[in-house]
TILUM-750760 format. One record per residue: residue number from 0; x, y, z of N, C-alpha, C in turn. Coordinates in pm, whole numbers. Layout:
! TILUM-750760
   nr    n_px    n_py    n_pz   ca_px   ca_py   ca_pz    c_px    c_py    c_pz
  NUM       X       Y       Z       X       Y       Z       X       Y       Z
...
//
This chain:
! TILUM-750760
   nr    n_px    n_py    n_pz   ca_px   ca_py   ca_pz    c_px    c_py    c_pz
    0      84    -118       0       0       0       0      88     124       0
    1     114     184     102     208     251     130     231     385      40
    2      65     428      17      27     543     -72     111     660     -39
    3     175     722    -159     246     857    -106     214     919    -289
    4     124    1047    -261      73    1122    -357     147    1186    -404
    5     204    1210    -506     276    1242    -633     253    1399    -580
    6     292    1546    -572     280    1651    -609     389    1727    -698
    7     424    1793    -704     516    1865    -792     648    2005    -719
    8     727    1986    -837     822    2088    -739     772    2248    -634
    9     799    2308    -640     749    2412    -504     726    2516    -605
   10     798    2551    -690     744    2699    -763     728    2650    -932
   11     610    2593    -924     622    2599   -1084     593    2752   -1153
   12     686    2745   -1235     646    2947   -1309     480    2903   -1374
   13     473    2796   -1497     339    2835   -1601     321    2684   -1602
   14     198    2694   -1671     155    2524   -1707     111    2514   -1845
   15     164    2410   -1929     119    2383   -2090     -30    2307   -2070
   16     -78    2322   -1981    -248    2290   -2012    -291    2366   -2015
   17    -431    2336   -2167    -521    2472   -2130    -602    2474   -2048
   18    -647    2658   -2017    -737    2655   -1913    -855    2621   -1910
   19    -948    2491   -1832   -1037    2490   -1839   -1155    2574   -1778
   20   -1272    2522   -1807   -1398    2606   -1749   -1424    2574   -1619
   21   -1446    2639   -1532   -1448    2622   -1398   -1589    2524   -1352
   22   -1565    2438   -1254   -1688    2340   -1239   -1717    2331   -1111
   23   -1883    2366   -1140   -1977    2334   -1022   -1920    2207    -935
   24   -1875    2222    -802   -1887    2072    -732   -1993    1994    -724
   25   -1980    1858    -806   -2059    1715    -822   -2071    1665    -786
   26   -2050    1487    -823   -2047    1405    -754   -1947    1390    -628
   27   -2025    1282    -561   -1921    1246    -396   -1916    1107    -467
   28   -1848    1109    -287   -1753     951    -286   -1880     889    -343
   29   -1985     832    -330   -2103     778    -327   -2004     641    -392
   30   -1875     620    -409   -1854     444    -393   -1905     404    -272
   31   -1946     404    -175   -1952     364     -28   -2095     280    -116
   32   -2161     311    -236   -2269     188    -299   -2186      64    -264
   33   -2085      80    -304   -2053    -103    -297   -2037    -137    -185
   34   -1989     -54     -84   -1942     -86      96   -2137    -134     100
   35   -2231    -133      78   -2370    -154     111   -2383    -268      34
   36   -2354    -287    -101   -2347    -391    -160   -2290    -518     -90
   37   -2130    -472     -36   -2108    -574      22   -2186    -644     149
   38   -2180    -559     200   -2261    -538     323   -2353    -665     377
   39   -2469    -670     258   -2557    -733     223   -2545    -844     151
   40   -2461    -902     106   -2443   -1016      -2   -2426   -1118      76
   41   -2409   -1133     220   -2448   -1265     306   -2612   -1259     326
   42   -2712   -1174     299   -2839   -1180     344   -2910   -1228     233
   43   -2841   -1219     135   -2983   -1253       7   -2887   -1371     -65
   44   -2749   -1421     -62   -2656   -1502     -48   -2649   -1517    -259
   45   -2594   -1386    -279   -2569   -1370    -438   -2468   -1326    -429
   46   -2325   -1420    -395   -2216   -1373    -363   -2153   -1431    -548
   47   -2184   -1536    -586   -2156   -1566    -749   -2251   -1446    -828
   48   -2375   -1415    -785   -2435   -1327    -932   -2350   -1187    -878
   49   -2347   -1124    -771   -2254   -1009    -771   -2141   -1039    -831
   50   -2071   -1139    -857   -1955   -1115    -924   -1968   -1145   -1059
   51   -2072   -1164   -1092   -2100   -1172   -1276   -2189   -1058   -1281
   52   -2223    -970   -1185   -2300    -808   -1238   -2181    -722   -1231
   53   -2056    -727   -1238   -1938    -643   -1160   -1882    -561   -1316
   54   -1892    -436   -1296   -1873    -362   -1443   -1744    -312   -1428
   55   -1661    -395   -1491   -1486    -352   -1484   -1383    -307   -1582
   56   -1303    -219   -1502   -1231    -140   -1624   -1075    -159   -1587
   57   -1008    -102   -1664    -860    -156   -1615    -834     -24   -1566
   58    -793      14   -1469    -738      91   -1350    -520      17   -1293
   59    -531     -97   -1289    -385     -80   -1181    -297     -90   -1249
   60    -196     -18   -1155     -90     -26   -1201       2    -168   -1095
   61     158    -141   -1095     196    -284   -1037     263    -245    -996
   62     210    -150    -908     310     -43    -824     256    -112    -643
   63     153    -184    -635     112    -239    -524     206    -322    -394
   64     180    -317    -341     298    -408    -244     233    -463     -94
   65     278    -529     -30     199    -608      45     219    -552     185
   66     210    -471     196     232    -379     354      58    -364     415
   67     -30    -388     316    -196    -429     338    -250    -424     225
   68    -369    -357     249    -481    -298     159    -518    -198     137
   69    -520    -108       3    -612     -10     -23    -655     -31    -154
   70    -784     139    -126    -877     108    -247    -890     291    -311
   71    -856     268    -425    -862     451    -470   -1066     438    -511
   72   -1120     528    -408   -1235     534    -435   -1276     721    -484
   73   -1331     685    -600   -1372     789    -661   -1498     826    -703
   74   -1534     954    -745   -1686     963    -741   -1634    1083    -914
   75   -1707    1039    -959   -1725    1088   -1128   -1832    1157   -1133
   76   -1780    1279   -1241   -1883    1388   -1223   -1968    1302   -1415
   77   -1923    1246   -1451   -1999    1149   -1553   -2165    1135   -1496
   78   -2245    1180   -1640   -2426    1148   -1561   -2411    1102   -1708
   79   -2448     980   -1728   -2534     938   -1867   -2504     995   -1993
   80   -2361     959   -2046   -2324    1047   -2109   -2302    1192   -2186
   81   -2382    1311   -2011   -2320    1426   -2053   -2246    1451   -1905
   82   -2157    1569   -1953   -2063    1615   -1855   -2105    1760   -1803
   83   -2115    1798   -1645   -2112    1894   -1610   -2260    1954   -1625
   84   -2308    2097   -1510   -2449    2144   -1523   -2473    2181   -1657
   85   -2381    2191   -1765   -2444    2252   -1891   -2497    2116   -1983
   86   -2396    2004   -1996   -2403    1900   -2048   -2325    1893   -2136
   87   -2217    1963   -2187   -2214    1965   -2329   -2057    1945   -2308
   88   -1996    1911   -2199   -1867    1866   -2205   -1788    1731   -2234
   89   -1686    1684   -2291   -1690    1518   -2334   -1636    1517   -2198
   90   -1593    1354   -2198   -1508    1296   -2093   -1536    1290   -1959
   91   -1512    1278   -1843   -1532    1293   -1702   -1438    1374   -1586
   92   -1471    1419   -1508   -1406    1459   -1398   -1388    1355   -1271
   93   -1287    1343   -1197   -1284    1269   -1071   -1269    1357    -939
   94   -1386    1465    -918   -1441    1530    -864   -1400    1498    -716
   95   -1385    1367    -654   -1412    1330    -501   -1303    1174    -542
   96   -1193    1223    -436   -1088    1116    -443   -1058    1093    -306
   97   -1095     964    -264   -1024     941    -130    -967     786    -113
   98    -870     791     -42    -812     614       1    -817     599      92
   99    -884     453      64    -892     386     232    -795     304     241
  100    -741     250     354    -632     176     378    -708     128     493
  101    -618     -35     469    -636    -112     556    -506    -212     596
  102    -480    -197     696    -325    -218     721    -326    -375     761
  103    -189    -487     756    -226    -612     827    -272    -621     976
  104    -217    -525    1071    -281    -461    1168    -254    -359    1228
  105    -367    -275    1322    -337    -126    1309    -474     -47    1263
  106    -511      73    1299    -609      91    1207    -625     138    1079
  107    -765      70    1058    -780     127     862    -778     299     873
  108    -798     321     750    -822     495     747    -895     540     629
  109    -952     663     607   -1042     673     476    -973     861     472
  110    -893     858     363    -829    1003     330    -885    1078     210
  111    -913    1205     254    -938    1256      90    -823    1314      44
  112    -836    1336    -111    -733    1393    -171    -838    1545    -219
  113    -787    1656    -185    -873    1771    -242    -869    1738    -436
  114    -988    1771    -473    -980    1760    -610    -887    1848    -676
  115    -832    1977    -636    -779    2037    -696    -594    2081    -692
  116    -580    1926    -622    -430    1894    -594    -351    1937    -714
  117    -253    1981    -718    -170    1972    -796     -77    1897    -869
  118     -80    1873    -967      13    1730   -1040     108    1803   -1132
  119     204    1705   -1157     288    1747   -1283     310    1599   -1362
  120     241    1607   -1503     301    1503   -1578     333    1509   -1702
  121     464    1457   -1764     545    1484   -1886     595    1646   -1880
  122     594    1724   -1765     646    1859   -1772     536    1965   -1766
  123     364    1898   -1742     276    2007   -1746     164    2000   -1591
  124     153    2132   -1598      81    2089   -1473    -103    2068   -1464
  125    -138    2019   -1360    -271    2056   -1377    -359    1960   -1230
  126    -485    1984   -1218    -513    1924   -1110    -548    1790   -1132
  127    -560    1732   -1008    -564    1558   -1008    -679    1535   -1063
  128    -779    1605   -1063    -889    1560   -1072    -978    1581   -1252
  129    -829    1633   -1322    -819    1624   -1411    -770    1489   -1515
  130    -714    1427   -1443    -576    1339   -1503    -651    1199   -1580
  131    -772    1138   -1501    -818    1039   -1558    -843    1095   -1707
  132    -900    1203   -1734    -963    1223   -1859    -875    1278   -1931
  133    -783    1357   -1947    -682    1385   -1969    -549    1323   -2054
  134    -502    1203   -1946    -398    1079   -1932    -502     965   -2008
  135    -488     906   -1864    -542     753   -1826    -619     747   -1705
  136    -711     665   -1730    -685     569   -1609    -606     547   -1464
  137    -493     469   -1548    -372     403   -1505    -308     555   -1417
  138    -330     634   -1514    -192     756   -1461    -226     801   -1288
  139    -392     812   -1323    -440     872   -1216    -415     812   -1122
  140    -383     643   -1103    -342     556   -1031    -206     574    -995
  141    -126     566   -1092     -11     601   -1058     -12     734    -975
  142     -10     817   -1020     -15     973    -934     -52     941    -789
  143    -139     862    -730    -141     810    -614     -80     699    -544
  144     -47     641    -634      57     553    -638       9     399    -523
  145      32     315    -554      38     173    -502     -73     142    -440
  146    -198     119    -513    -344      92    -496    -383     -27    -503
  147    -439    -103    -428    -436    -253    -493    -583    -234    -543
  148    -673    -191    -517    -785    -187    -624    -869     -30    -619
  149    -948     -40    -685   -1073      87    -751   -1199     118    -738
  150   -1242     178    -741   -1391     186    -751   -1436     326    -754
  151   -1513     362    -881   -1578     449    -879   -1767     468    -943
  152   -1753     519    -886   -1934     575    -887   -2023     686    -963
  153   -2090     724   -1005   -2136     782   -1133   -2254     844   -1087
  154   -2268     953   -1116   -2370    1097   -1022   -2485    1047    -971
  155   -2529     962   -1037   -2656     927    -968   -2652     826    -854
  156   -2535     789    -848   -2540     644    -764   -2580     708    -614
  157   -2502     781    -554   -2575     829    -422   -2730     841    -401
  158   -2783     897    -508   -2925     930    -485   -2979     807    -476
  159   -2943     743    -523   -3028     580    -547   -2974     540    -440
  160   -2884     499    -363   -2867     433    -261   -2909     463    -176
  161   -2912     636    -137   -2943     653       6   -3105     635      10
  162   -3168     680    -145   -3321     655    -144   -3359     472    -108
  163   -3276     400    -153   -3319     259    -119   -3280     201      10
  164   -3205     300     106   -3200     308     233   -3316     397     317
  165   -3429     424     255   -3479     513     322   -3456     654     389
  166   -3339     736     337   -3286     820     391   -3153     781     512
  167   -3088     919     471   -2947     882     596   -2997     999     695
  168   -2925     955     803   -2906    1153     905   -2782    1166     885
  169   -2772    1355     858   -2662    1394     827   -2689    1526     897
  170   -2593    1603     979   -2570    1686    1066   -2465    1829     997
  171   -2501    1943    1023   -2413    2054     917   -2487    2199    1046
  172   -2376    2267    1070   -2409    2347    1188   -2424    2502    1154
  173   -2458    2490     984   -2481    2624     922   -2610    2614     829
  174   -2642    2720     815   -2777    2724     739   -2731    2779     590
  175   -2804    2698     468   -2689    2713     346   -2846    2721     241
  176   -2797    2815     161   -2892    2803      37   -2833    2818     -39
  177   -2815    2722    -139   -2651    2726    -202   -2737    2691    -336
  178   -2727    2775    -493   -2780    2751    -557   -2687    2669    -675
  179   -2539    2633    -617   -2456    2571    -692   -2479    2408    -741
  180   -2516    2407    -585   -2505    2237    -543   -2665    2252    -535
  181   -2744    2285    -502   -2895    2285    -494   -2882    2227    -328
  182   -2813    2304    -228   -2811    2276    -112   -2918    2341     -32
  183   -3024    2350      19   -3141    2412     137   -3114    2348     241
  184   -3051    2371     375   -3046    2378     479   -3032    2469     585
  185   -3092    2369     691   -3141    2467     831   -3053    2390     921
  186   -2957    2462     990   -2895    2454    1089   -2913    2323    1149
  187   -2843    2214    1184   -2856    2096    1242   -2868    1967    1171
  188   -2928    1878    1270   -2936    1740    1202   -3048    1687    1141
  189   -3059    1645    1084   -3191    1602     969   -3162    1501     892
  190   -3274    1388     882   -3300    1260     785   -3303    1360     668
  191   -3224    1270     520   -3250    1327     416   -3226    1252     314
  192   -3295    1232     170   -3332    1164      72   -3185    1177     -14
  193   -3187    1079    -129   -3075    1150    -181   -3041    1231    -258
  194   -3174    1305    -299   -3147    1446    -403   -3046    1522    -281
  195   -3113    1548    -170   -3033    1624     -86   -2930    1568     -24
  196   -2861    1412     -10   -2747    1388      50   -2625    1487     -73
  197   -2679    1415    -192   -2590    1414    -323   -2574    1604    -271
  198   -2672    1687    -303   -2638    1850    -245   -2529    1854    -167
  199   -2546    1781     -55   -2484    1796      91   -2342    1770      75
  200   -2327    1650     -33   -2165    1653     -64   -2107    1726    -175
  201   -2193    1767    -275   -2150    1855    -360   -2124    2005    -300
  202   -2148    2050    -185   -2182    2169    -191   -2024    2245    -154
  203   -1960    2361    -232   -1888    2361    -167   -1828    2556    -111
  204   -1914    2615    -250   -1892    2784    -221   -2023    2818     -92
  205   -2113    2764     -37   -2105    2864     112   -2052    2776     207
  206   -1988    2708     195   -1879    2642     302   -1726    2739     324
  207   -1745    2793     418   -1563    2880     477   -1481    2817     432
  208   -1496    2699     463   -1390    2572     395   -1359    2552     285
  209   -1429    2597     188   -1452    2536      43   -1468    2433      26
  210   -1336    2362     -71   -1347    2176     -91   -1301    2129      68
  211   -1209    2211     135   -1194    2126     205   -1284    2031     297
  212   -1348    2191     343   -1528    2149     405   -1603    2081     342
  213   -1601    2082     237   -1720    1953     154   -1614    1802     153
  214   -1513    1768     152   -1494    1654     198   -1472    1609     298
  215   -1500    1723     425   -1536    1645     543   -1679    1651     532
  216   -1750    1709     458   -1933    1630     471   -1924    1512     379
  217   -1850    1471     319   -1860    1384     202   -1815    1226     330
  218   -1692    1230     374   -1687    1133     469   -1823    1127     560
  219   -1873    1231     608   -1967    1195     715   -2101    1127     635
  220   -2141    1189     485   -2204    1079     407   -2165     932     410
  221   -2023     916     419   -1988     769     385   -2053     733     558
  222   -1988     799     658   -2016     733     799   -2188     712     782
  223   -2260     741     748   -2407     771     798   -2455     678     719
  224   -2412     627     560   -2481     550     505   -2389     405     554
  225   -2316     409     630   -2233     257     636   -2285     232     778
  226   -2329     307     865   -2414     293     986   -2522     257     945
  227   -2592     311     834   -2733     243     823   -2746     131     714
  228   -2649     117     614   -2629     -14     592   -2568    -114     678
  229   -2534     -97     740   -2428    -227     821   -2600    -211     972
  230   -2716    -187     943   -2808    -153    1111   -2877    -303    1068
  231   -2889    -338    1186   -3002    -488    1192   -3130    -430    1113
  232   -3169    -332    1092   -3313    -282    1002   -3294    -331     906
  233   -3111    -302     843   -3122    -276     707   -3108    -448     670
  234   -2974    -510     717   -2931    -667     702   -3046    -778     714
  235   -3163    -730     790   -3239    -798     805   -3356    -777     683
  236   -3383    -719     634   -3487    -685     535   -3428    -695     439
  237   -3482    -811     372   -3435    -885     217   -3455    -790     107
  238   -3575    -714      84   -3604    -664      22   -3552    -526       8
  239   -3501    -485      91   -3437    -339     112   -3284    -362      84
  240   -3232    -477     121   -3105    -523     122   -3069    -554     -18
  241   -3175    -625    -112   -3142    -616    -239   -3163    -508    -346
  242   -3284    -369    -280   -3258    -293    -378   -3169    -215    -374
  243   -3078    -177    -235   -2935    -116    -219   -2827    -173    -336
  244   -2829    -305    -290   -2773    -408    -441   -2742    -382    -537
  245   -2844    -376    -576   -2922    -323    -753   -2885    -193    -780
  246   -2896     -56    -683   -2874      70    -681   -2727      62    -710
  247   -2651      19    -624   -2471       3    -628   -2484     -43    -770
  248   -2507    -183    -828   -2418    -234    -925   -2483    -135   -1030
  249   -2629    -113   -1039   -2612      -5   -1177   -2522     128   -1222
  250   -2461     155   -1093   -2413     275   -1058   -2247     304   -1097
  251   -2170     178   -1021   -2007     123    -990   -1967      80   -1112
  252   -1818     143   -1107   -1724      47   -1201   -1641      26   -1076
  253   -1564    -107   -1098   -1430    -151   -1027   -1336    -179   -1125
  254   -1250    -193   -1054   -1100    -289   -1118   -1094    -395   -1155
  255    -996    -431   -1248   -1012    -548   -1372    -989    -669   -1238
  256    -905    -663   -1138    -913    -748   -1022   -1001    -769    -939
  257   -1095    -664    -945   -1225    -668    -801   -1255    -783    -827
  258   -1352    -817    -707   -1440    -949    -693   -1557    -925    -526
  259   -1609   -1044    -517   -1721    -992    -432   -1662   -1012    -291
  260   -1508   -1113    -310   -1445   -1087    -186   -1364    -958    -156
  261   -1326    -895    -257   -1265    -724    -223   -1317    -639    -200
  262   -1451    -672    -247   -1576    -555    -218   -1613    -573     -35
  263   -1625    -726     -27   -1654    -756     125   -1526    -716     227
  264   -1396    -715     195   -1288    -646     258   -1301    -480     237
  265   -1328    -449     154   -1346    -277     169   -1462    -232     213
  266   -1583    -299     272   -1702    -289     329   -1657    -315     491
  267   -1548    -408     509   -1537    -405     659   -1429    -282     656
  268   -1317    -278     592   -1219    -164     610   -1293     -25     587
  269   -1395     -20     546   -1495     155     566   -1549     125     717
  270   -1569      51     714   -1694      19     896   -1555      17     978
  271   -1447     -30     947   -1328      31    1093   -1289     147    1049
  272   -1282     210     932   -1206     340     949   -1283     476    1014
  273   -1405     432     995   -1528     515    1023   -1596     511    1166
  274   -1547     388    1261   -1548     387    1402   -1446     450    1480
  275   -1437     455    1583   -1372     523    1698   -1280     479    1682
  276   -1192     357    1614   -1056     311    1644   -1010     356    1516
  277   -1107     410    1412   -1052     449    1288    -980     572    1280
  278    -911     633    1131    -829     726    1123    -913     812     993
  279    -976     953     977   -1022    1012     872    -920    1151     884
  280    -973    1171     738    -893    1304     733    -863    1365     606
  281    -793    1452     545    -711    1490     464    -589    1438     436
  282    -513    1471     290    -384    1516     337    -315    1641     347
  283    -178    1616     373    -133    1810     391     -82    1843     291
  284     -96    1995     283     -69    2056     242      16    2188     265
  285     117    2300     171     174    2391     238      86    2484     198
  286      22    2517      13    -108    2613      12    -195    2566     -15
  287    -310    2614      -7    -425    2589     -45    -476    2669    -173
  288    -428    2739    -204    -508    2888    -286    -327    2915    -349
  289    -262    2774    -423    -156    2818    -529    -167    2834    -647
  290    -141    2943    -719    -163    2995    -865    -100    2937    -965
  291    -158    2908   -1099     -55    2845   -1158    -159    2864   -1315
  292     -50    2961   -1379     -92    3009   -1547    -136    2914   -1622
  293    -276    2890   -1637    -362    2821   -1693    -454    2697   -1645
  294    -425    2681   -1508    -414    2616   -1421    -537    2669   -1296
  295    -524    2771   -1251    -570    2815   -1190    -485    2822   -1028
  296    -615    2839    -934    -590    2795    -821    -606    2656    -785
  297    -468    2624    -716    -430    2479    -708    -419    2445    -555
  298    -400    2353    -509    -373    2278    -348    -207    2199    -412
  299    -139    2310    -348       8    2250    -316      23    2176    -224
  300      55    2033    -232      44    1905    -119     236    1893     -81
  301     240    1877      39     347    1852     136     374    1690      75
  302     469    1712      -3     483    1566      -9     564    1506     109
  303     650    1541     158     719    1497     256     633    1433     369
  304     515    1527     454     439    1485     534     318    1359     476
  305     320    1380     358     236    1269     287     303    1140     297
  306     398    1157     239     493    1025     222     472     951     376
  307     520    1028     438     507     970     570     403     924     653
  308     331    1007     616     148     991     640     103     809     619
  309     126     804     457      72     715     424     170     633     448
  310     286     624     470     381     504     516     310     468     673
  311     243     545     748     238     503     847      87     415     865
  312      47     509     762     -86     422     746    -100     281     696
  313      -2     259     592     -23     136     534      39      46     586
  314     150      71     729     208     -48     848      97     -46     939
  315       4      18     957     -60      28    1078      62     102    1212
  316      86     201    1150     157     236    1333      77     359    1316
  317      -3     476    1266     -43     568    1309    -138     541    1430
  318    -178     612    1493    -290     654    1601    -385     679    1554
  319    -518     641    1603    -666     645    1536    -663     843    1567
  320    -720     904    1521    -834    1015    1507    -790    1081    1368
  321    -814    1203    1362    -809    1318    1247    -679    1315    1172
  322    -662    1338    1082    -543    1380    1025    -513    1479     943
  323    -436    1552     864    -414    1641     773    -370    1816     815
  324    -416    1920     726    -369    2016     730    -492    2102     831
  325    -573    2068     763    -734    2090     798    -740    2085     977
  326    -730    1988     974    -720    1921    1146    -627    2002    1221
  327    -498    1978    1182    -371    2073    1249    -425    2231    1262
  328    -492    2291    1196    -515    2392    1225    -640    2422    1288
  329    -739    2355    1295    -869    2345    1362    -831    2316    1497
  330    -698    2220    1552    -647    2193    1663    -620    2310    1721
//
């Protein structure tokens, strides 16, 4: 495992990409479909048809190594072949990037990567969340480097899951009418469908935080729907348990390696990283708001503290709670 995120030297002068059009925040993690998928595949016992519904693409590289487990989980701003609120863009964005790790022992962890990290590849710069569509695949893998598997999720998949869960509770301590994300909220905690979870993680200009703040609501989506998938309500009701199912696999692509036993290991490694012995967070960074000619504003990542970050994560010696830049300064 032993993820350590690629960033780039400290002062780049310009970047040979052009500038793109600036984009509404989209989709979330909403992979956490398959953490429910898995979830459930001892209750309705379609552990062979889940692995012949499994829609796979080639993602790894063979950069992997056996220090544990992780999974690059991504959320695609891709709806039904159009791109973005206008529609009229090709290709996809990887909007919401986070890794979970799961160490041989020690605790798991679930990290985001801000979408608008900074990369450099073949000499040009541009953000991560550019690179699948861009590159490859593969590259975007690489750039994060030593993943043993994938999974990503496609705009609608949240709405469908959390609706075939009956709603999640999700908690936000500001009142937001955000006409970006189509966010309406009132101060506090509230059951909510998934037109409005999907808001809740997209949302990210009346957040102080910006992205950073929307991927700590984006984890607390993952905590709220893996609490109420993993609840005796949900495991026990056949019928609810299989249309979560159905919601995930129409939704997910995985890796040319997944199977319904990797899905069931990254369904328990979200349920420890997301308990009290688990580790969430960011990673660091030195700016947040770095400029870069054609490029925009970028998230300059600390590789040094990364490297180390994720070395510690993928032996299991870190300490369970918060991590990142975010945290250190909220401390």
């Amino acid at each position: 495992v032993s993820t350590a995120l690629r960033s780039v030297p400290s002062s780049p002068a310009t970047a040979s990409v052009p500038k793109r059009r600036p984009r509404v925040g989209r989709i979330v993690l909403s992979i956490f479909l398959v953490l429910i998928l898995a979830l459930g595949i001892g209750v309705f016992s379609a552990w062979n048809w889940v692995d012949d519904q499994l829609n796979k693409q080639t993602w790894l590289t063979s950069k992997a190594d056996t220090a544990g487990e992780s999974w690059l989980i991504l959320g695609s701003d891709e709806r039904e072949g159009t791109i973005g609120d206008a529609g009229d863009v090709e290709g996809f964005r990887t909007d919401t990037i986070l890794v979970l790790t799961k160490p041989k022992t020690g605790s798991s962890s679930l990290i985001s990567i801000p979408r608008d990290s900074l990369v450099e590849i073949d000499g040009s710069y541009m953000k991560i969340n550019a690179v699948a569509q861009l590159y490859s695949r593969k590259q975007l893998v690489n750039e994060v480097e030593k993943i043993n598997h994938e999974a990503m999720v496609r705009f609608g998949g949240l709405v469908k899951v959390v609706d075939a869960l009956g709603g999640v509770d999700l908690c936000y301590d500001q009142n937001v009418n955000d006409p970006y994300s189509g966010m309406n909220w009132t101060a506090g905690c509230h059951t909510v469908d998934g037109n409005t979870a999907l808001a809740f993680s997209r949302m990210r200009y009346a957040d102080v935080q910006g992205d950073f703040g929307r991927a700590a609501r984006q984890r607390q989506v993952i905590n709220a729907i893996v609490k109420k998938g993993a609840s005796k309500q949900t495991l026990t009701n056949f019928n609810k348990t299989k249309k979560v199912a159905a919601a995930a696999l129409s939704s997910v692509t995985v890796d040319e390696k997944a199977s319904t036993s990797s899905l069931l290991r990254m369904a328990l490694a979200f349920k420890s990283a997301s308990g009290k012995d688990g580790i969430s967070g960011s990673v660091y960074w030195t700016d947040p708001d770095y400029y870069v000619d054609g490029v925009g504003s970028c998230v300059l990542l600390n590789d040094a503290k990364n490297i180390q970050l994720f070395s510690e994560l993928s032996h299991g010696t870190h300490s369970a709670g918060t991590v990142g830049t975010l945290a250190e300064q909220q401390n």
